[in-house]
DOMARVO-158272 format. One line per field, with one value per residue (C-alpha): residue number from 1; x, y, z. Coordinates in steps of 0.5 Angstrom, whole numbers, plus 500, padded with zeros to 3 digits. Example, Ala and Ser with C-alpha at 12.3 -4.5 7.8 and 13.67 -1.06 7.14 Angstrom:
BEGIN
num = (1:2)
c1 = (525:527)
c2 = (491:498)
c3 = (516:514)
***
This chain:
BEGIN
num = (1:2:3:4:5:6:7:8:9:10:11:12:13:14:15:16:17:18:19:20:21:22:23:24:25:26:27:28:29:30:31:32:33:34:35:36:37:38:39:40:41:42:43:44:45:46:47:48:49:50:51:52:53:54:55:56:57:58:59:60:61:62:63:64:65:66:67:68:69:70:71:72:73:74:75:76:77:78:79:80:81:82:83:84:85:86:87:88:89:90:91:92:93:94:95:96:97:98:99:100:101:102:103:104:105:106:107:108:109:110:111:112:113:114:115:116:117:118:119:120:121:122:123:124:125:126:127:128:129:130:131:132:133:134:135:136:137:138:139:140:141:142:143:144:145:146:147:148:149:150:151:152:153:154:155:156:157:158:159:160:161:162:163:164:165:166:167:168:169:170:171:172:173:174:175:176:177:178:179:180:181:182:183:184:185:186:187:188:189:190:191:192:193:194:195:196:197:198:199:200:201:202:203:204:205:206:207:208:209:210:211:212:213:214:215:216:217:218:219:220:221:222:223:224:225:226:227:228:229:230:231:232:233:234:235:236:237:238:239:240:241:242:243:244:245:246:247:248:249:250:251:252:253:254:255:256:257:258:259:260:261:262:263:264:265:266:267:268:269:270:271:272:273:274:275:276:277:278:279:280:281:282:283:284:285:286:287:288:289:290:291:292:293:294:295:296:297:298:299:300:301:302:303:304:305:306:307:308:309:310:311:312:313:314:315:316:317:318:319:320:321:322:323:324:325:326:327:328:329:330:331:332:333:334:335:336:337:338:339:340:341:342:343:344:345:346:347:348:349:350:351:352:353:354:355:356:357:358:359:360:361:362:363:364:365:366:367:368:369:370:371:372:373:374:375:376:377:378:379:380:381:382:383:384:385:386:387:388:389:390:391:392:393:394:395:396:397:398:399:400:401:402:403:404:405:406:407:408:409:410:411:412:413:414:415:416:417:418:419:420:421:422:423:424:425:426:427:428:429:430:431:432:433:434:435:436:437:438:439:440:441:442:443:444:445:446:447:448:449:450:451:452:453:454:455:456:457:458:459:460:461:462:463:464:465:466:467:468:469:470:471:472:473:474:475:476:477:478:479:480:481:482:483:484:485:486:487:488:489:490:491:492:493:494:495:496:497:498:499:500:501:502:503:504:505:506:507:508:509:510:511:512:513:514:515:516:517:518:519:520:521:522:523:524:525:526:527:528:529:530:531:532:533:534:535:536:537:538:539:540:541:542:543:544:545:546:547:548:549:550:551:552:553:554:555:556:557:558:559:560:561:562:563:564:565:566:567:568:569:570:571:572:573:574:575:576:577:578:579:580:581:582:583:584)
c1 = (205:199:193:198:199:191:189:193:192:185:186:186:191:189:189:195:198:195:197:203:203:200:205:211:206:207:214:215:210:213:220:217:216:224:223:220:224:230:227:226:232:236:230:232:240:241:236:234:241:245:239:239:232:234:232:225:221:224:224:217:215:218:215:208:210:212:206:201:205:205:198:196:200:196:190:192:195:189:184:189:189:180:180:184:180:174:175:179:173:168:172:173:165:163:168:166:159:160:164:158:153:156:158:155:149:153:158:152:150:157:156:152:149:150:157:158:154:159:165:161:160:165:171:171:169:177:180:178:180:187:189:186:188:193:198:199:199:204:209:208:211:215:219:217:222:227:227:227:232:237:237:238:245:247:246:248:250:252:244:242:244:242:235:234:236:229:227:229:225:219:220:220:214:211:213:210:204:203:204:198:193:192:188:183:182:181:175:172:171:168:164:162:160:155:152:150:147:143:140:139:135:131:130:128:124:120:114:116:118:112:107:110:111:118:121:123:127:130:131:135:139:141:143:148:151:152:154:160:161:162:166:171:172:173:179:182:182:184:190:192:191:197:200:199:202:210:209:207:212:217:215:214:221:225:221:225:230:231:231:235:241:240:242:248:250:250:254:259:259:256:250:247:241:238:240:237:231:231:231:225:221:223:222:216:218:221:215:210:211:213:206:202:204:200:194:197:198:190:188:193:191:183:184:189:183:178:182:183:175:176:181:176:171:175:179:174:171:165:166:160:163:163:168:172:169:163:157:153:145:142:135:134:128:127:129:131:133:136:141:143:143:146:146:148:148:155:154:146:144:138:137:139:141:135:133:128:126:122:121:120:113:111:108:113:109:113:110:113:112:117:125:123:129:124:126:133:131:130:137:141:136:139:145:145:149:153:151:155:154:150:148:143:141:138:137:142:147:150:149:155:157:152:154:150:147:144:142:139:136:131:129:124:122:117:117:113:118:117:121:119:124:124:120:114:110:111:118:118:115:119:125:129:127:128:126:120:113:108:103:107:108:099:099:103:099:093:095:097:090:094:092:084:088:093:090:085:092:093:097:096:104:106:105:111:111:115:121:119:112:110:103:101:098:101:096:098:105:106:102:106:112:109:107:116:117:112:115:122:118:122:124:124:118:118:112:115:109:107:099:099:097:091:084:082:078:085:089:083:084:091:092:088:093:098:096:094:101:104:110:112:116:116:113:115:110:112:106:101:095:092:089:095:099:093:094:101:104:108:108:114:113:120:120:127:131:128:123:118:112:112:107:100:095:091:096:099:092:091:098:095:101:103:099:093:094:094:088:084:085:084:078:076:076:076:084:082:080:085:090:088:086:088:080:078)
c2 = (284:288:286:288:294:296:293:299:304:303:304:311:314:315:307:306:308:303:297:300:300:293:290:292:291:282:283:285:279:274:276:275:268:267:270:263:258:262:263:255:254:258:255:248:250:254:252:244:242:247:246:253:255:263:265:261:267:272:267:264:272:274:269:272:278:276:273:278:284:280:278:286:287:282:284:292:288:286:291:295:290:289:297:298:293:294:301:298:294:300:304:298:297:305:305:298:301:308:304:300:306:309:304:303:297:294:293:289:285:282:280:276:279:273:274:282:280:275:280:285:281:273:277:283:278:275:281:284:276:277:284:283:275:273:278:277:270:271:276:271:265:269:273:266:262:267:269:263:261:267:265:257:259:264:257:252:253:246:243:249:246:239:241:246:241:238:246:245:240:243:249:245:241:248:251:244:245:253:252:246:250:256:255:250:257:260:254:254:262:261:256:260:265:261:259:265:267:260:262:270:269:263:269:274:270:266:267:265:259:259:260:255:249:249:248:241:243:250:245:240:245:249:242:242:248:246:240:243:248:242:239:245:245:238:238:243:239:233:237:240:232:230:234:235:229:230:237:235:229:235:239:233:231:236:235:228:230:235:230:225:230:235:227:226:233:233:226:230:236:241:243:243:240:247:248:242:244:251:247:242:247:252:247:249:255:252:247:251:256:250:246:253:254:250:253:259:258:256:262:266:263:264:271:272:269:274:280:279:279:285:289:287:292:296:299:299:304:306:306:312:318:325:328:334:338:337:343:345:346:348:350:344:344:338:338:331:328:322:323:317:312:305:301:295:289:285:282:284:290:293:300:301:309:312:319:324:330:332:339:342:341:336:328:323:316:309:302:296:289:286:286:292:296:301:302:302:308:310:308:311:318:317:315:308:306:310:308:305:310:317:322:323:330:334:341:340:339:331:327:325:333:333:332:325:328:333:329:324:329:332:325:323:315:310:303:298:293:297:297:299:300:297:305:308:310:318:315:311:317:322:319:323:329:328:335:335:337:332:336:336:327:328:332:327:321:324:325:318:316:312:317:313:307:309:313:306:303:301:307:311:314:312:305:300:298:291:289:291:293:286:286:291:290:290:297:300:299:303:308:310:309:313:319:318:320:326:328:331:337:333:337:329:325:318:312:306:302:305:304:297:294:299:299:303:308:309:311:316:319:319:321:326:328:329:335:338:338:344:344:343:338:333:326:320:314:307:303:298:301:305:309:311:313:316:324:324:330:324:317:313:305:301:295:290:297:302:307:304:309:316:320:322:318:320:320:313:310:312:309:301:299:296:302:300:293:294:299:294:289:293:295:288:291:286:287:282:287:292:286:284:290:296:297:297)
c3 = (612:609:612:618:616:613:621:624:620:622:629:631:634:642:641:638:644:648:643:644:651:651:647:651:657:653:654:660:662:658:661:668:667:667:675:679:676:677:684:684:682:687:693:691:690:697:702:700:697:703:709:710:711:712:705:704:707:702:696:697:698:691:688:691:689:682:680:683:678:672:673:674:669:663:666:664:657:655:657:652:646:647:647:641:638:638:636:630:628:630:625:619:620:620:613:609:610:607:601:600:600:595:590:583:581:578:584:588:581:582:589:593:598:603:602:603:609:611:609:615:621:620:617:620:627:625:624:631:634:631:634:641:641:636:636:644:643:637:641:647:644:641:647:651:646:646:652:655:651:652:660:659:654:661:665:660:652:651:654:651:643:646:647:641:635:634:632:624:625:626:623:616:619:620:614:609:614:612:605:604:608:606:599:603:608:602:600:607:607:600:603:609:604:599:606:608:602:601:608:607:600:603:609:605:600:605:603:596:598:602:596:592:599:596:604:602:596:600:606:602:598:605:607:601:602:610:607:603:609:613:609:607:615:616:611:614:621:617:614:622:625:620:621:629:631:628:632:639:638:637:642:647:646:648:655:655:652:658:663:659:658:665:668:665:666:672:673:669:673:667:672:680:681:682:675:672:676:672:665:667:670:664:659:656:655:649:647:649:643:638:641:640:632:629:632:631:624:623:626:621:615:617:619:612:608:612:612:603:603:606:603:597:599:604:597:592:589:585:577:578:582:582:577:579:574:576:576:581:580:585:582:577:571:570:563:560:554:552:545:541:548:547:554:555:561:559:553:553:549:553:549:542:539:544:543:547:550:555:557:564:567:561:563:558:558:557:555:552:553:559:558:552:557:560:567:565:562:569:571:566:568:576:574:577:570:564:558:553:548:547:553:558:559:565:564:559:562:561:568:568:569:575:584:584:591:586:581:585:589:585:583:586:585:586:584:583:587:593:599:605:612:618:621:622:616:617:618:610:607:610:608:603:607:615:617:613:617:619:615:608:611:612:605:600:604:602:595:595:598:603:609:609:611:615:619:620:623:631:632:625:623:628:626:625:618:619:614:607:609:612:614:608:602:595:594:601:600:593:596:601:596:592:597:599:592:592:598:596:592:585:579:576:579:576:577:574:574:581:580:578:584:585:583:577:583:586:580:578:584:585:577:578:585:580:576:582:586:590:586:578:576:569:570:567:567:565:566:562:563:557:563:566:560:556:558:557:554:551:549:547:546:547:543:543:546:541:541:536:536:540:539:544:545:539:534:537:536:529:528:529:532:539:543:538:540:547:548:544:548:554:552:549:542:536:533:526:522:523:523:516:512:517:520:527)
***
C-alpha cells in the first residue's frame, strides 16, 4: 500500500530501528499468549485429571513468569512504535509546512484554509494513530489468529477445520462492509473539513460579524455545517451496525461452536479434557481477530481518507519556482518594466498588453477605479503570479529568470490590508530582516510616524500587538506596516494604497520621509488621493486592465480625463463644463 510506504519513508532511520524491533517485539507477545493456555491444559491434564499435585508450583510459577515478561515486553513495544511515531508526525508537520510556504497564490486561491488547517492537525493526528496503534493492532490479530491457529491443528486438525468454517463468512462479509465504506469516509472528512473552515472564517472575521449582528445567521449556518458533519458520521456508524451483527454472530459462533464440537470429541476420544480446555480458553484467539476487524477496518478507511488528503500537499509542488538557469543579482537597481503584459484570474482578464518602464530612483504612481488590475501589478512584479503574455522585467532581467529569495527581497511591501503577527512591534517591523539594529527599528518608525504612538504603549516596542495588530487602530497598523517595508533598504519599495487610513497631516509627513531615505530605490504608489500620487515621476491610470492615461501631473490634468475627474472631485471643482465643452 502507499500511504504505508510514504509513512515509513517519513521515519527517520534511528527509529526505523525501533519499529522494528517493535514489530518483532508484537510477534513475540502474541506467540507468548499460546504459553498459559498450554500450561492450563497441561495443569487440568496432569495435576486435576491425574491428582497429582507435584507440578502445580512450577506450572503456576511459569505461568507468573509468562505474564510478567510479556508484559515487560509490550510496554517496550509501545514505547517504541509512541517514539517512532511522534518522530513521523514532527517529521511530516515540519515537511507539510515547508511545502505550504513555498507554494504559489493560486495554490492558497484553490484551497480552503479551513481545510489545509485540518490536513495539519486531524489528518496528520490519523496518520500518527495508525502507526502507533493500528499497526500493532493489525499485526496483533494477525499473528494471534495465525499462531493460535498453527497450535490447535498440532492438538487437533479435525476440531481445528470445525471451528474456522464460519471464517469464509466472515471475511465476504468483511470485504462487502469494506467496499461500501470508503466513499462515506471520503464524505465524512469533507464534512470535517467544511466545518472547520466555517469556524475558522467566522473566527478570523468575528468582528465583521460583530459590525453587521450577523451572530444568528453565522450560528445557524455552523450549525449546518456540523449538522452535515454529523450526519456524514452518523451514516458511517449506520453502515458498521448493519454490518456488525452478522460479524460478531460469526465471532460468536465459534465459541459455541468449541464447546459443542470439543463434547463430542472427546466421547469419541479425538481429545482429553485438557485438551479441550486449551481450545476454550484459547478460543478467542480465533474470534478475537474476526470481532476486531470491523473496528479495524474503520479505522483504516478513516486513516486511508486522511492520509490521501495528505499525500495532496505532501507531493505538491509550486508552479512558481526557481529555474535551474536562474541568475544571480546581488546588487539590484530597481529598474522595472513591464513589456506587453496580459494576465488573467481563470476566465477573467485582469491586465490586457500593459507596458512601462520605470528607471532606478524614479517614483511611478498607479490610480484607477477599484478592480482596474492595479495591484496585480504588484503581484505580477514580486512574482506572486506569471502572467499569461509579455515579461516582467527587474534590472532587465525577466523575473522568471531571478531566485525568488532574491526578487522578493529587494521588494519591500506595504499594503493597505495589513497583516501584523502575533509579536512585539520591534518584532513586526523588523521582520524581513531579524538581524536588524533597534536604531534602524526607531529610525523607520520614526520615518512612518509611528514612534509618537508607539513609544506611548505600555511597554513601547517591546508591546504585544495581538493577532492581526488587534487592539490597534487602521492608521497605527499601516504605520507599522509601512516602517517593516522600509526597513529591509529596498532597491523596489511599493505603497499599495499604504496612506489610506492616515490624515492628510501624516501623509504630508511620511511623503516628505520618503524623499529623504537613507538609501535609493524606485517606489510605486497605488493610491486614490491626488495628493499622494501628484509628484510622482510618473502617473499611469488603469482602466478595465489597460494604461488608459500616463503622463505627470501636470500633463494628465491638461489631459481632462479620469485623473482630471478625480482631482476636481477631490478638490471640490465643477467638472460640467469641461464634461460639455472641455473647460474647467
Amino acid at each position: 500500500m502507499f500511504q504505508i510506504r510514504w509513512l515509513w519513508k517519513n521515519v527517520d532511520k534511528r527509529y526505523r530501528v525501533q519499529y522494528i524491533a517493535a514489530m518483532i517485539l508484537c510477534v513475540v507477545t502474541c506467540t507468548m499468549t499460546l504459553i498459559n493456555p498450554y500450561l492450563t491444559g497441561r495443569l487440568f491434564d496432569d495435576v486435576i485429571m491425574a491428582q497429582n499435585p507435584d507440578p502445580l508450583i512450577p506450572i503456576l510459577m511459569a505461568m507468573l513468569v509468562v505474564q510478567v515478561t510479556r508484559l515487560g515486553l509490550r510496554y517496550t513495544m509501545i514505547l517504541f512504535m509512541e517514539w517512532a511515531s511522534q518522530n513521523m508526525l514532527y517529521n511530516l508537520r515540519i515537511h507539510l509546512f515547508q511545502v505550504l510556504q513555498y507554494q504559489e497564490m493560486s495554490f492558497f486561491d484553490r484551497n480552503r484554509t479551513g481545510d489545509l488547517m485540518t490536513r495539519l492537525s486531524a489528518d496528520l493526528d490519523w496518520c500518527r494513530h495508525f502507526a502507533s496503534y493500528l499497526v500493532y493492532q493489525i499485526g496483533d490479530c494477525v499473528v494471534l489468529f495465525i499462531a493460535t491457529l498453527t497450535f490447535f491443528f498440532t492438538i487437533s486438525w479435525k476440531m481445528t477445520l470445525t471451528l474456522v468454517a464460519v471464517a469464509p463468512l466472515l471475511m465476504l462479509v468483511t470485504k462487502l462492509y469494506s467496499k461500501k465504506s470508503r466513499p462515506r469516509f471520503m464524505a465524512m472528512r469533507e464534512r470535517l473539513a467544511e466545518l472547520n473552515t466555517a469556524a475558522q472564517e467566522n473566527i478570523a472575521g468575528n468582528r465583521v460579524v460583530k459590525a453587521f449582528a450577523r451572530e444568528e445567521y453565522e450560528r445557524e449556518r455552523f450549525r449546518e455545517k456540523n449538522r452535515l458533519y454529523r450526519d456524514a458520521n452518523l451514516e458511517v456508524n449506520k453502515l458498521w451496525l448493519t454490518f456488525f451483527p452478522f460479524i460478531e454472530l460469526l465471532a460468536n459462533a465459534m465459541t459455541l461452536l468449541t464447546i459443542f464440537v470439543g463434547g463430542l470429541f472427546i466421547m469419541l476420544g479425538e481429545i482429553t479434557p485438557g485438551e479441550l480446555t486449551i481450545f476454550t480458553s484459547l478460543s478467542w484467539g480465533l474470534s478475537t481477530p474476526m470481532r476486531n476487524l470491523g473496528t479495524l477496518i474503520n479505522d483504516l478507511q478513516r486513516f486511508n481518507a486522511s492520509a490521501n488528503k495528505i499525500i495532496e500537499v505532501y507531493y505538491g509542488r509550486p508552479l512558481i519556482a526557481d529555474r535551474p538557469d536562474a541568475l544571480p543579482h546581488p546588487h539590484p537597481e530597481g529598474r522595472i518594466e513591464f513589456r506587453d503584459v496580459s494576465f488573467s484570474f481563470g476566465p477573467v482578464r485582469v491586465l490586457e498588453h500593459v507596458s512601462f518602464t520605470v528607471e532606478p530612483g524614479q517614483t511611478l504612481a498607479v490610480m484607477g477605479p477599484t478592480g482596474a488590475g492595479k495591484t496585480s501589478l504588484v503581484h505580477l512584479l514580486s512574482r506572486f503570479y506569471d502572467p499569461q503574455e509579455g515579461a516582467v522585467l527587474v534590472d532587465g532581467c525577466d523575473v522568471r529568470l531571478w531566485k525568488l529569495r532574491e526578487l522578493r527581497g529587494c521588494i519591500g511591501t506595504a499594503t493597505q490590508d495589513v497583516f501584523l503577527f502575533s509579536d512585539t512591534v520591534e518584532g513586526n517591523i523588523a521582520f524581513g530582516d531579524l538581524n536588524m539594529s533597534e536604531e534602524d527599528v526607531y529610525d523607520f518608525a520614526r520615518r512612518a510616524d509611528a514612534a509618537e504612538f508607539v513609544e506611548k504603549m505600555p511597554e513601547g516596542y517591546d508591546t504585544i500587538v495581538g493577532e492581526r495588530g488587534v487592539g490597534l487602530s487602521g492608521g497605527q497598523k499601516q504605520r507599522i506596516a509601512l516602517a517593516r517595508a522600509m526597513a529591509v533598504h529596498p532597491a523596489i519599495l511599493v505603497l499599495d494604497d499604504t496612506t489610506s487610513a492616515l490624515d492628510m497631516e501624516t501623509e504630508v509627513y511620511i511623503q516628505k520621509q520618503l524623499r529623504r531615505l537613507p538609501y535609493a530605490c524606485t517606489k510605486i504608489i497605488i493610491a486614490q488621493r491626488i495628493s499622494s500620487v501628484k509628484d510622482a515621476d510618473q502617473i499611469l491610470v488603469i482602466r478595465d486592465g489597460r494604461i488608459e492615461e500616463r503622463g505627470t501631473h501636470r500633463e494628465l490634468l491638461a489631459n481632462r480625463g479620469y485623473y482630471w475627474e478625480t482631482y476636481a472631485l477631490q478638490n471640490d471643482i465643477r467638472t460640467e463644463p469641461a464634461a460639455k465643452g472641455g473647460e474647467a
